[in-house]
KEBA-529027 format. One record per residue: residue number from 1; x, y negated, z of N, C-alpha, C in turn. Coordinates in steps of 0.001 Angstrom, whole numbers. Layout:
num|n.c1|n.c2|n.c3|ca.c1|ca.c2|ca.c3|c.c1|c.c2|c.c3
NUM|X|Y|Z|X|Y|Z|X|Y|Z;
...
END
This chain:
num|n.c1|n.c2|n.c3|ca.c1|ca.c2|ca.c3|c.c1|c.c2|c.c3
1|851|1170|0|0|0|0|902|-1240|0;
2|541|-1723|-893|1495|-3496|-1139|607|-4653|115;
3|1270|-5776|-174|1088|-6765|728|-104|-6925|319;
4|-535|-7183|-1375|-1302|-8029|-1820|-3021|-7211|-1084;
5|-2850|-5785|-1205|-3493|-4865|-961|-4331|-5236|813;
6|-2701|-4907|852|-3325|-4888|2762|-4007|-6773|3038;
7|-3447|-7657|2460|-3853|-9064|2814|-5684|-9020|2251;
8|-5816|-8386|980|-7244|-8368|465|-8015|-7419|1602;
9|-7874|-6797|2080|-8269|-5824|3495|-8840|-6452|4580;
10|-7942|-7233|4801|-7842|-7785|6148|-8867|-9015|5529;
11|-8761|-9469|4794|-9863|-10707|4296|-11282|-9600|4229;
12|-11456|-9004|3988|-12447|-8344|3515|-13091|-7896|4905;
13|-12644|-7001|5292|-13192|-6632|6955|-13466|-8339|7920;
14|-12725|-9365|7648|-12779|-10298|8380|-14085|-11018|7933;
15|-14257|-11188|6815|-15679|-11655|5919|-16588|-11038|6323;
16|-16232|-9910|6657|-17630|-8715|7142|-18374|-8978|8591;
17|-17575|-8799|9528|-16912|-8920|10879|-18056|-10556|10971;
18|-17660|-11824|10419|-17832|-12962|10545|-19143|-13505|10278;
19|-19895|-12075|9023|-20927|-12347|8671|-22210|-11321|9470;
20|-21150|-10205|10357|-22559|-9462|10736|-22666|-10193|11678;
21|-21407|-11388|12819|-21913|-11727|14201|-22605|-13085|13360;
22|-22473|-13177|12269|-23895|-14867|11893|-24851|-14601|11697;
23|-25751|-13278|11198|-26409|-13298|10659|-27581|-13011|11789;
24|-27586|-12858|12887|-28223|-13155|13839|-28749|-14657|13726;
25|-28309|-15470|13923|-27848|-16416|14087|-28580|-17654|12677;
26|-28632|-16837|11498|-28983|-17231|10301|-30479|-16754|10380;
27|-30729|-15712|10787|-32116|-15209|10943|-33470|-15687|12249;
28|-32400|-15960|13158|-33264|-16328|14241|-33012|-17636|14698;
29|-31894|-18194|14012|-31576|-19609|14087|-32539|-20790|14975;
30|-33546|-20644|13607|-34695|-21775|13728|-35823|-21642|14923;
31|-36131|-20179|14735|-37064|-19933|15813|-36662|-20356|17192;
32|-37634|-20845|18199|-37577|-21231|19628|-37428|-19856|20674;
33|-38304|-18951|19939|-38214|-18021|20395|-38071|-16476|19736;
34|-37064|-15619|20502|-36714|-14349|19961|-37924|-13763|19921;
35|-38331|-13158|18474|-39239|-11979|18724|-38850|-10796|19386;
36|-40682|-10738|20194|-40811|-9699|21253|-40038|-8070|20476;
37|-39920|-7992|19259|-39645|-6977|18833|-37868|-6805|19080;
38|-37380|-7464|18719|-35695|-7755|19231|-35043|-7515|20729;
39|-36269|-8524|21434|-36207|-8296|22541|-36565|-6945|23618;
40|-37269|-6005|22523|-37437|-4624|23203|-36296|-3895|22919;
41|-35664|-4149|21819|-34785|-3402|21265|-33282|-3453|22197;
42|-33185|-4887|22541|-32178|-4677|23229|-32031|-4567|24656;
43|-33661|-3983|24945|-33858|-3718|26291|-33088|-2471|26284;
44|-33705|-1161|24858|-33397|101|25122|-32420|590|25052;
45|-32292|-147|23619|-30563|551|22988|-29835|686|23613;
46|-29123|-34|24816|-28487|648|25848|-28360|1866|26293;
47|-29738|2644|26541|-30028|3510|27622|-30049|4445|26621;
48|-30400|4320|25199|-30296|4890|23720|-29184|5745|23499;
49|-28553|4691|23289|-26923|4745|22999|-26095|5401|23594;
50|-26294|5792|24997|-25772|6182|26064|-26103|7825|26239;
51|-27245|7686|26246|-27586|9299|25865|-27355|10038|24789;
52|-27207|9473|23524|-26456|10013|22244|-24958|10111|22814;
53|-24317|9450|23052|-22942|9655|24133|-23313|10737|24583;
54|-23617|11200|25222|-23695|12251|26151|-23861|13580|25918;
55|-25134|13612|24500|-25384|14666|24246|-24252|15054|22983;
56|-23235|13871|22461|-22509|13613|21170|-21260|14737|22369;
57|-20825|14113|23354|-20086|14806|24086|-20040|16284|24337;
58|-21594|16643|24656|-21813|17696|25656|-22037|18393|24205;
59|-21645|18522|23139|-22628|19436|21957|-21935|20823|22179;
60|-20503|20598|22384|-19695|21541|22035|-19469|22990|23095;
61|-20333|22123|24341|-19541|22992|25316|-20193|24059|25323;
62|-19463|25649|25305|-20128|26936|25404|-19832|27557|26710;
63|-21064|27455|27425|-21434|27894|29319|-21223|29496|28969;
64|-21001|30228|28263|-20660|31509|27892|-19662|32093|27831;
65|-18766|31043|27828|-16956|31361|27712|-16362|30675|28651;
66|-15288|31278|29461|-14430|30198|30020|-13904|28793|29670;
67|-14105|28009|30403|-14533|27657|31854|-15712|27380|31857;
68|-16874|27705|31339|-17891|27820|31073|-19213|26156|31545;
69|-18024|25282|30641|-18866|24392|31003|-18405|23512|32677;
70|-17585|23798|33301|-17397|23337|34748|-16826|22071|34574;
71|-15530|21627|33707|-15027|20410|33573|-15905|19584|33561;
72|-16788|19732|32492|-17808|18522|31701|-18924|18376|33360;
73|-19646|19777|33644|-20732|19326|34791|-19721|18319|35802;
74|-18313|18868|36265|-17957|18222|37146|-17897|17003|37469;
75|-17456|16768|35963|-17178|14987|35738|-18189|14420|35295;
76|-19061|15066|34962|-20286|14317|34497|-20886|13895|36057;
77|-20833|14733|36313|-21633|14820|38258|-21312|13532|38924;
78|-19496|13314|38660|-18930|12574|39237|-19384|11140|38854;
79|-19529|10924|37373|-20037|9753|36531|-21425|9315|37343;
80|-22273|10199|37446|-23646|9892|38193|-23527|9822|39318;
81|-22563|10486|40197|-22733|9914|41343|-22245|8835|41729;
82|-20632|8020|41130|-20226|7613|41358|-20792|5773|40533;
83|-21543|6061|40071|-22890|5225|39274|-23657|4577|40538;
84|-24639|6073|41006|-25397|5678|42004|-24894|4451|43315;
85|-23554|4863|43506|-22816|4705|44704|-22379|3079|44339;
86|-21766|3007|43348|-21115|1554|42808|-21874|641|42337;
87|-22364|1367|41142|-22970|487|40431|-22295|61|39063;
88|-21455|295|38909|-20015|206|38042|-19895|1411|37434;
89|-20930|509|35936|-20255|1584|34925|-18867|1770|34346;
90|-18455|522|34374|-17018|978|34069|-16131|1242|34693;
91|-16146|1543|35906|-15606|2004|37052|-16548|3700|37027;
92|-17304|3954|36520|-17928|5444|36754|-17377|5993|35461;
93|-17818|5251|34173|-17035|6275|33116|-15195|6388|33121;
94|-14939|5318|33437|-13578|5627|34033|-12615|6568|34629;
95|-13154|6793|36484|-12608|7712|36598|-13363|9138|36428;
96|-14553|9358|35909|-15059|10506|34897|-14425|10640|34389;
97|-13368|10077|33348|-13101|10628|31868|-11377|11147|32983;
98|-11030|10232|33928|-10008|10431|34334|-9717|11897|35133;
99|-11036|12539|36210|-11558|13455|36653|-11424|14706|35349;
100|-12140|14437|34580|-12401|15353|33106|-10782|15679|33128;
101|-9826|14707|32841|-8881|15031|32097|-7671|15402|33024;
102|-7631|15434|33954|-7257|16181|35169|-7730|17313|34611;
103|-8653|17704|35259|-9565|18902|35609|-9147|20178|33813;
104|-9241|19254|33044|-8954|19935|32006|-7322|20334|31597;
105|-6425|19152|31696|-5027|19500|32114|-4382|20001|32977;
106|-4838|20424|34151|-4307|21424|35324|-5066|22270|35867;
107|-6347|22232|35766|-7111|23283|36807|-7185|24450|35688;
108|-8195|23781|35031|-9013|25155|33780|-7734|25437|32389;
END
């Protein structure tokens, strides 16, 4: 890949990038108020998004074979409890993934 290549790239993703955070912005500009429909959307998608995570994660694991699934319940366990307790998701998926990867590099 030449300069000219990678410089047309980087313009290109940046044009992109510049126009998906405006176009909010271009669309709802004028209005006083967000439609109620937007506003549901970004009630859920969160809680959406999060569960596709989860189940995107959990697809693979076979409870039939060693370790039969124990890493993932463990740290998942840990994620929810340590949720409940804090409040801090990024402090719960954190040391989850950190728990997981322990648990998967020395125990199992």
């Amino acid at each position: 890949m030449d300069n000219l290549h990678a410089g047309l790239m980087v313009a290109v993703i940046a044009l992109v990038t510049i126009l998906l955070r405006g176009i909010p912005f271009i669309v709802f500009g004028g209005r006083k108020k967000t439609p109620a429909f937007i506003v549901y959307l970004s009630d859920v998608l969160p809680y959406a998004i999060m569960g596709m995570l989860v189940v995107y994660c959990l697809r693979s694991v076979d409870i039939l074979k060693k370790p039969y699934g124990l890493p993932e319940l463990i740290s998942g366990l840990a994620v929810v409890l340590l949720h409940l307790w804090k409040r801090n998701t990024l402090l719960s998926i954190a040391l989850g993934t950190i728990i997981y990867m322990t648990l998967v590099q020395t125990v199992f």
